[in-house]
C-alpha positions in Angstrom: 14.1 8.7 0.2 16.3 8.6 -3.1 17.8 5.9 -2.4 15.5 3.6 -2.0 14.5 3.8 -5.4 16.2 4.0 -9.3 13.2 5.3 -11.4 10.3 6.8 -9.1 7.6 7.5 -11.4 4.7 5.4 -10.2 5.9 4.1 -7.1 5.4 3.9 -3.1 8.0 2.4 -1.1 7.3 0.1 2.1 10.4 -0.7 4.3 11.1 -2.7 7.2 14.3 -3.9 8.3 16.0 -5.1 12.0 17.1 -2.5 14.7 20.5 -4.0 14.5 20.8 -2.9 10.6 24.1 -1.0 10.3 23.4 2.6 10.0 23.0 4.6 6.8 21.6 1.0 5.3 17.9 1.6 6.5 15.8 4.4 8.1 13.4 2.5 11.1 16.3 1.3 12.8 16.6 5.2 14.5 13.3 4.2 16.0 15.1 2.5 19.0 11.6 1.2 20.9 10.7 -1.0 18.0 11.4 -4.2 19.3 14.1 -6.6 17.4 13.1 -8.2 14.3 14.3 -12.0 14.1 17.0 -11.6 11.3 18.8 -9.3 8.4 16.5 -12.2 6.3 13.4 -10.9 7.2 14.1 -7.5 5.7 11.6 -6.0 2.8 11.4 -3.3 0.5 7.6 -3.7 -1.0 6.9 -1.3 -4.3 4.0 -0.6 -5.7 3.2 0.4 -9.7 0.7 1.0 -11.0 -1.2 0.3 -14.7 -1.9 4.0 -14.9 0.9 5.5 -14.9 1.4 4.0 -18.7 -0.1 6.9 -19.6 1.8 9.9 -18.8 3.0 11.6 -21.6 6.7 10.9 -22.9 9.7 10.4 -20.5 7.2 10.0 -17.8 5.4 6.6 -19.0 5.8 4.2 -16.7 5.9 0.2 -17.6 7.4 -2.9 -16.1 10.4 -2.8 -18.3 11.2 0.2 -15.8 11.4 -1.4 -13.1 14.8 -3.2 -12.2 14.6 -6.7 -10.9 17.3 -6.3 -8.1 15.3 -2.8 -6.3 12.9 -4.6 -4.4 12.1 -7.7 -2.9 8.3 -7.1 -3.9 6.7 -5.8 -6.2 2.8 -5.0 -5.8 0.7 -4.3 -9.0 -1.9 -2.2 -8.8 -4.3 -2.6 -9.7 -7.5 -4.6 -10.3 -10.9 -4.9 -9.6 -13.9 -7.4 -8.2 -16.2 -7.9 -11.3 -20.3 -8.2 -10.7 -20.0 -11.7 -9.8 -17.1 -11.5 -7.3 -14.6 -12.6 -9.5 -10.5 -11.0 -9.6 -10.8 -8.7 -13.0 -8.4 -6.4 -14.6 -9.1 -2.8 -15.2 -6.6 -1.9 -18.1 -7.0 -3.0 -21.7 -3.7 -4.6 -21.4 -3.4 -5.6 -18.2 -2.8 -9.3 -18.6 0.5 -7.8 -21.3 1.4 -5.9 -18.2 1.4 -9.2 -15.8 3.3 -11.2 -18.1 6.0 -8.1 -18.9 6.1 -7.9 -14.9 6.7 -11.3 -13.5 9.1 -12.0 -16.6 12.0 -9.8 -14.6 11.5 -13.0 -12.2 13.8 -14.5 -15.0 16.6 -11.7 -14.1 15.7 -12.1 -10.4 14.2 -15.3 -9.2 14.4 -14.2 -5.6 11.5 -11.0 -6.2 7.8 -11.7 -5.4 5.1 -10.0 -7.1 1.9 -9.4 -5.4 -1.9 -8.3 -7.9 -3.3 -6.0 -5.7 -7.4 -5.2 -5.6 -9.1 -3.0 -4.9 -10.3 1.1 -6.3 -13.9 1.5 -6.8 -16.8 1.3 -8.5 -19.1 4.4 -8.9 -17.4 5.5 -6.2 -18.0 2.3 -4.0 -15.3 -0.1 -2.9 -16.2 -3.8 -4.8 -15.1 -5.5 -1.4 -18.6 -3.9 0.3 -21.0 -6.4 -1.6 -18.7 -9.2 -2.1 -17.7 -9.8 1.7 -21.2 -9.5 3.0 -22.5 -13.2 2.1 -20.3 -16.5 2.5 -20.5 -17.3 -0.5 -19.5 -13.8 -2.1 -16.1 -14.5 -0.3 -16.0 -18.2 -1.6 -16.6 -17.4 -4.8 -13.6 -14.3 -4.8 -11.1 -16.5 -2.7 -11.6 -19.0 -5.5 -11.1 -16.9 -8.4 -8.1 -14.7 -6.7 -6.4 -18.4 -6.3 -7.0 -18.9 -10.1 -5.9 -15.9 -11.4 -2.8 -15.4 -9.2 -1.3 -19.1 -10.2 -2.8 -18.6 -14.2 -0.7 -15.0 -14.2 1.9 -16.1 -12.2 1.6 -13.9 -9.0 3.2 -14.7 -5.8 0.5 -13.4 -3.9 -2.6 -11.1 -3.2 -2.3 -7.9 -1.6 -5.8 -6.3 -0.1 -6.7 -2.2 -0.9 -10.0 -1.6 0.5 -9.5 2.3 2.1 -11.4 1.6 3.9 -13.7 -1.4 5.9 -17.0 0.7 7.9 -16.0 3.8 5.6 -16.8 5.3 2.5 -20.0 4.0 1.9 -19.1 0.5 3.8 -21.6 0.0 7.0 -21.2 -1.3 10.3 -19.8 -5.0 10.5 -17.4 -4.8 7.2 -15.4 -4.8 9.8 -15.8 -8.2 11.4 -16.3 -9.0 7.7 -13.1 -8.3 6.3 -11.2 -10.1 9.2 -13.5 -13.2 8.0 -12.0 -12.4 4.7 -8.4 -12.3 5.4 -8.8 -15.5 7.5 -10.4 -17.6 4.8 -8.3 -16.1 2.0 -5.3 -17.5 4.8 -6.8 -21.0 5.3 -7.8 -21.3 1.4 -4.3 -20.2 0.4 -2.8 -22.7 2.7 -5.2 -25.6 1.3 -4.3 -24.5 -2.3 -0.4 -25.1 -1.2 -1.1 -28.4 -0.1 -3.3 -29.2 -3.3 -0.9 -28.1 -5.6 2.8 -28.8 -4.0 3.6 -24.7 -4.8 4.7 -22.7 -2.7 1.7 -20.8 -0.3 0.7 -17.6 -2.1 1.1 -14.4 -0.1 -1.7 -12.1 1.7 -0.9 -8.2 2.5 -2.7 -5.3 2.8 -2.5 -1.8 2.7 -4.4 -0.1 5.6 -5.1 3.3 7.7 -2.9 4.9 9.6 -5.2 7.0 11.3 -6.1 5.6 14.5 -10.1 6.4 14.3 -10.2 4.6 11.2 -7.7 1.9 12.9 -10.5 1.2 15.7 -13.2 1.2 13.2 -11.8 -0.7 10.6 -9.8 -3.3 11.7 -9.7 -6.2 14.3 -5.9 -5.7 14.5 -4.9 -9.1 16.0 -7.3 -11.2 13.9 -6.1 -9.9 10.7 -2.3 -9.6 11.8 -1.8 -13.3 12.6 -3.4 -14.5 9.1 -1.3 -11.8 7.2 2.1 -12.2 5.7 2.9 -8.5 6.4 1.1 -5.2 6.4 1.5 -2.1 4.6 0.6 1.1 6.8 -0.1 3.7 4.6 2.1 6.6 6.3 1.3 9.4 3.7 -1.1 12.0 2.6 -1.1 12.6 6.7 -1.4 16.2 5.2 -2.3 18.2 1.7 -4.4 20.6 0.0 -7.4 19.3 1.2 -6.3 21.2 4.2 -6.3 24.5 4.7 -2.5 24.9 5.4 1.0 24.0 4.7 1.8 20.3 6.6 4.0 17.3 5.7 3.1 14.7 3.7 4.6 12.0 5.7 6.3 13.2 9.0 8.1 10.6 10.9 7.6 12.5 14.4 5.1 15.1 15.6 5.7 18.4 15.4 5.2 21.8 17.3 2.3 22.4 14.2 0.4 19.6 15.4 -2.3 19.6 18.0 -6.2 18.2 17.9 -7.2 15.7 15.6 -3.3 16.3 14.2 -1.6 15.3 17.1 -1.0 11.5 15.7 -0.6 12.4 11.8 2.7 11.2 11.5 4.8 7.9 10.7 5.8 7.5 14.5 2.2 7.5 16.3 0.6 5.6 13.4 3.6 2.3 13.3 3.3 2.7 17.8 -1.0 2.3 17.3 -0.8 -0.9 15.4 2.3 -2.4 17.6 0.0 -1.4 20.6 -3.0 -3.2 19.5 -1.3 -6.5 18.8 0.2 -6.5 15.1 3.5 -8.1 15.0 6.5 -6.1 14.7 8.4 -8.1 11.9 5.0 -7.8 9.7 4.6 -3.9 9.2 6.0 -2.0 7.2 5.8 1.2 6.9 5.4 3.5 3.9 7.3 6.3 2.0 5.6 8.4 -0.5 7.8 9.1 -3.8 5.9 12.1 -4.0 4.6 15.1 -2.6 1.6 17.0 -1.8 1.3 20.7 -3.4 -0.9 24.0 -2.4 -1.6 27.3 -3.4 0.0 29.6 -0.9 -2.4 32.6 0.1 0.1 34.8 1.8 4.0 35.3 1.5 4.4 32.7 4.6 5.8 29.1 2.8 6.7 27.4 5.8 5.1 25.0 8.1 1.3 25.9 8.8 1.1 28.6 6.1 -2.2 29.6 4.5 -3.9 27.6 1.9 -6.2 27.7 -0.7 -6.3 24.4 -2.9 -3.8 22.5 -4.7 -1.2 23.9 -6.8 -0.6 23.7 -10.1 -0.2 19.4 -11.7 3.2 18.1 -12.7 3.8 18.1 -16.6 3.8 13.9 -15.8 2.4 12.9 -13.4 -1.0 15.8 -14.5 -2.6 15.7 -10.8 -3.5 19.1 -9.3 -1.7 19.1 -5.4 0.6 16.2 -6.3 4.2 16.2 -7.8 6.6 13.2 -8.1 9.5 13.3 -6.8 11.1 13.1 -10.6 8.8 16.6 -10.9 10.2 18.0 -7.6 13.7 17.4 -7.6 
């Protein structure tokens, strides 16, 4: 999708936009069973950087100073952490420098959101597993989330737990993170009122696989106390695999049968729609990037023998993963 985006280096894209966009403006709108959206207004391109990608080595560093103000109508920084005592923390030495560099291209473009996205994990364990478990774990993270969104000057909150009931996550996270999002909702609404600011935001990024769909999320629950929702339509296929396959198809191939019959963009936006999220909150999302393997025969098409990721970028230095600033 070049162009959707100016300087792609740490970057994923999330678009939605009304069927009745004129054409060549926006991709969804081929996807003609997608029911009207309410207005041009309501369209949003959501990016995502990340405080990592500071590190790659010379013309590949990434900072908020790359980003330009008028690209998106959201930005999403990624990303930070839940501390020990269930408290929003920052990961990067210079992560609060990063905020500050961030929401100062508000100044250039007061109409952009940002968004402090948390999440990763911690010896290999998502942080959201012990803090939503008790009441007051949750009270005690909704409270410091509201503090250190208005003390940075965030917009808003955006959820990345991959995933509720997996990875270590047992049976009733599920029920648990809806209870999150709902009192995050109410709490953000009271803080409004408190305050006289404008409500902060809620996203998050979920599956887009539809057996972690069912047994992660109460889709209804969650939808109606979430400002929008970003799918995660990529890394449907890679190395991890043991052939060729697109990162992020938009419609199912001939290739795909089994548990591969619904890996693509098409199948995954139609599961959520079905079980009650709102059209005009999902959006779905484009990798900048794609996914690289070492070919074991002559075959490089579709379906062709694997064996591992290929060689890392000179940037981006991830075996089975090139940007598209590496690719192109």
């Amino acid at each position: 999708m070049p162009p959707l985006f100016c300087h792609p280096l740490s970057m994923n894209f999330y678009v939605t936009c009304p069927v009745s966009t004129p054409k060549g403006q926006c991709e969804i709108q081929s996807l003609d069973r997608f029911p009207l959206l309410p207005s041009a207004a309501s369209t949003k391109l959501v990016c995502h950087m990340t405080n990592w990608s500071q590190y790659r080595p010379t013309t590949g560093k990434f900072t908020p100073e790359n980003i330009d103000p008028f690209l998106c109508t959201h930005v999403i920084y990624a990303l930070a952490t839940i501390n020990s005592f269930n408290q929003v923390a920052p990961i990067e030495w210079n992560d609060e420098t990063l905020y500050t560099s961030l929401n100062h291209l508000k100044n250039v473009n007061p109409m952009m959101k940002t968004l402090l996205s948390v999440g990763g994990t911690v010896n290999g364990l998502s942080p959201f597993i012990g803090m939503v478990s008790k009441p007051e774990g949750r009270q005690a993270f909704i409270k410091s989330a509201i503090s250190y969104l208005r003390s940075h000057g965030f917009d808003g909150l955006n959820l990345a737990w991959e995933f509720p009931t997996q990875n270590g996550s047992p049976d009733g996270d599920r029920e648990r993170f809806t209870k999150l999002v709902r009192e995050l909702q109410k709490a953000f609404e009271n803080d409004a009122k408190d305050t006289r600011l404008t409500q902060l935001l809620l996203s998050a990024n979920v599956a887009a696989l539809q057996p972690t769909i069912n047994s992660s999320y109460e889709v209804a629950q969650i939808a109606s106390s979430l400002d929008f929702i970003n799918v995660m339509t990529y890394d449907f296929h890679g190395h991890w695999e043991r052939a060729t396959g697109h990162n992020s198809p938009l419609f199912r191939s001939s290739h795909d049968s089994g548990t591969h019959y619904n890996f693509n963009v098409d199948s995954a936006i139609t599961y959520w729609l079905d079980n009650g999220a709102p059209a005009e909150k999902l959006l779905m999302g484009f990798p900048t990037y794609g996914r690289t393997y070492r070919l074991t025969t002559s075959n490089t098409g579709l379906g062709a023998p694997t064996n591992g990721p290929a060689d890392a970028g000179p940037y981006t230095r991830d075996a089975g993963y090139w940007s598209y600033y590496e690719v192109r």
